[in-house]
Structures are given as structure tokens and as C-alpha cells.
Phi, psi and omega in degrees: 000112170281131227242129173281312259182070196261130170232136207231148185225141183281355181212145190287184197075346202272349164253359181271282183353299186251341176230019209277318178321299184298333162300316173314294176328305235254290152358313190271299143344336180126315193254169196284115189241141157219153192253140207211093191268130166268036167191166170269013217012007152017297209266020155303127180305323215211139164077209199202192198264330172311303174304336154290339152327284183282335185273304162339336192259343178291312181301306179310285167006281186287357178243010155091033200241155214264333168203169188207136175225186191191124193267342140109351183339116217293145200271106152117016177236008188289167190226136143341047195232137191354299195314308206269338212278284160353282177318322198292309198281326191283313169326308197278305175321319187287318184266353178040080193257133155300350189198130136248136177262134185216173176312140193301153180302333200206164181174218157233012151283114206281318169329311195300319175289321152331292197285333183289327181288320243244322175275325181291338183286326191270350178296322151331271212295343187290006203249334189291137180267004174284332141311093231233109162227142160250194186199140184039027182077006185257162166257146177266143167252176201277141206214119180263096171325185186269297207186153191230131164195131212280130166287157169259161199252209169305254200297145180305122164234162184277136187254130192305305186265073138273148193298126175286121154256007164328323183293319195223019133354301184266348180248358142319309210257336189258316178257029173252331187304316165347309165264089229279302163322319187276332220225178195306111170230135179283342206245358160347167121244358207277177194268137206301155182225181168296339143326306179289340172327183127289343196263350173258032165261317165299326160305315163341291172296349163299285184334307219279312191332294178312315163317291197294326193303309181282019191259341188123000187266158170286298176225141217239172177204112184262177205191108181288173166189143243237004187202167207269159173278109172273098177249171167258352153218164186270013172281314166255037159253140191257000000 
């Protein structure tokens, strides 16, 4: 299945959290978006990777996605390395995306700068045809996105790009609410994390406001890029 749109999270929720709005968006638009978690987050203070498992197959659902895979990587220990460089490229090769969405450059969970460098790099190598992978016993063939580009996270970065999610807001919020384990629940007994709050649905809700007000938007989802933005006219810039 060829794919408009691979957004790839060192954990699941880490694209719902910072892009979910734009997967709605997009979603809504017509094209085919899909997520691609490199770990199961197994080393979450709260729930387990099974049960994350299942609120990820949920979270899909509500934001409408044409596929959701999970490269199982170990969470918070995956390395730069040849090996996972690989996993990343039989994904982007298998789904052939025009766009990837990935993790903030830097952030304060260290997996998330990790997972960013570590995708934006095989997206670069995934174009080489010397490079030679398969899928299903089939050869793949070498495949580049157009552009890659990180969402911002936890810590504030000034964002190159944002996205209007005014629209679609609310199935943001519906599909982080989805984790259920991770997030504000009263009848919890687990132990409170920076998340787990009620207040961080209001940060949230900060994020996106803050995001949105100077592109014009109600609420907004910003996005860096490692390289300049190109149109053909100034005309489809809001």
C-alpha cells in the first residue's frame, strides 16, 4: 500500500500528542496517512506495552489511518545503528511516503532526538539504490519522501511550518484520551507521572492556541525542517 503520509514516533502516543491534529487533518483531506512507532514503550512508568498495544490500535481508528505498524525497538535503549537504520528504510521503501512526519530534533525524553535523527537519516539512505532490502522475500525498490518534517514535543522550538488543526482538534484529543493508561484517569491507582495530570490536557490545549494564533489559526501544530520550504507560489501561503 502506498502511503501520502508516514509519521514515525519513538513511542506509541508521541504523533498523536504533537501531530495528531494534522493526521486528522490530512486524513480528512483524502490522504492516506499512516504511523509507524518504533518501540512499544514498554518502559513507561504507567500501563505495559501490552495494553499500549491496544489503546495504539484504538488511537488509529479515531484518527482514520490507512495503516499503523510498530518496529518493536527496545524503548529507551535503540541505538543509531546500521541494523534499525535498515528497519526504518524497508518501512519507508515498503510504504513509499511523499512526506514524513517524525519526532522533535531534541526534547527531554532522549529516545524522541534519537528517534528523529535516526529517521530523518534512513529517509536520506532509503533513496540509495545500493542499498539493497527486502520485504516479504520481495527486493525493494529505493524510494526518497519529498520532505521530512518534526513535529515539535515537550520542550518549545520555534516552528518553521504550522499546520491549522482548528478543525480537527477535537479528534486530537480523542485520540490521545484513547490512552488511557498514560493519561489523566481518576479512578488510576498507578503512580502519577509529568502527564498523567488533567493539566496536561490544558497544556496541550496551550500548545496548540499558541501554535495557531500567529499563523492565524485557532489552533495550530508546529513542525522544523532541516532544510528549506519550497512553493511555487506565495499565494499558498496563509
Amino acid at each position: 500500500m502506498k502511503i501520502d503520509v508516514l509519521a514515525f514516533g519513538a513511542h506509541p502516543d508521541d504523533v498523536e500528542i504533537s501531530a495528531g491534529g494534522t493526521v486528522a487533518a490530512l486524513v480528512a483531506q483524502g490522504k492516506k496517512v499512516g504511523i509507524v512507532d518504533l518501540t512499544r514503550g514498554e518502559l513507561g512508568t504507567r500501563g505495559s506495552a501490552d495494553l499500549r498495544d491496544q489503546e495504539s490500535a484504538a488511537a488509529a481508528k479515531i484518527l482514520g489511518l490507512s495503516i499503523r505498524e510498530n518496529l518493536a525497538l527496545p524503548d529507551g535503549f535503540f541505538q543509531h545503528s546500521k541494523e534499525n537504520l535498515r528497519a526504518v528504510i524497508i518501512e519507508l521503501r515498503r510504504f513509499q511516503p511523499e512526506i514524513v512526519l517524525c519526532n522533535s530534533i531534541t526534547d527531554r525524553h532522549p529516545d524522541h532526538g534519537k528517534g528523529s535523527k535516526l529517521v530523518a537519516e534512513a529517509c536520506f539512505l532509503s533513496g540509495l539504490k545500493k542499498i539493497e532490502t527486502t520485504w516479504n522475500g520481495q527486493s525493494q525498490s529505493a524510494w526518497r519522501p519529498n520532505a521530512v518534517y518534526h513535529y515539535i514535543q515537550d520542550f518549545h522550538i520555534e516552528p518553521h511550518v504550522v499546520m491549522d488543526i482548528s478543525d480537527h482538534f477535537e479528534t486530537k484529543m480523542a485520540s490521545i484520551k484513547a490512552y488511557g493508561s498514560q493519561f489523566f484517569d481518576p479512578a488510576s491507582k498507578e503512580e502519577d507521572t509529568p502527564i498523567s495530570g488533567e493539566e496536561f490536557f490544558d497544556q496541550l490545549k496551550g500548545r496548540a492556541l499558541q501554535m495557531g494564533r500567529p499563523a492565524g489559526f485557532l489552533y495550530g501544530e508546529g513542525f522544523t525542517t532541516e532544510r528549506y520550504i519550497g512553493v511555487d507560489s506565495l499565494f499558498n501561503l496563509r
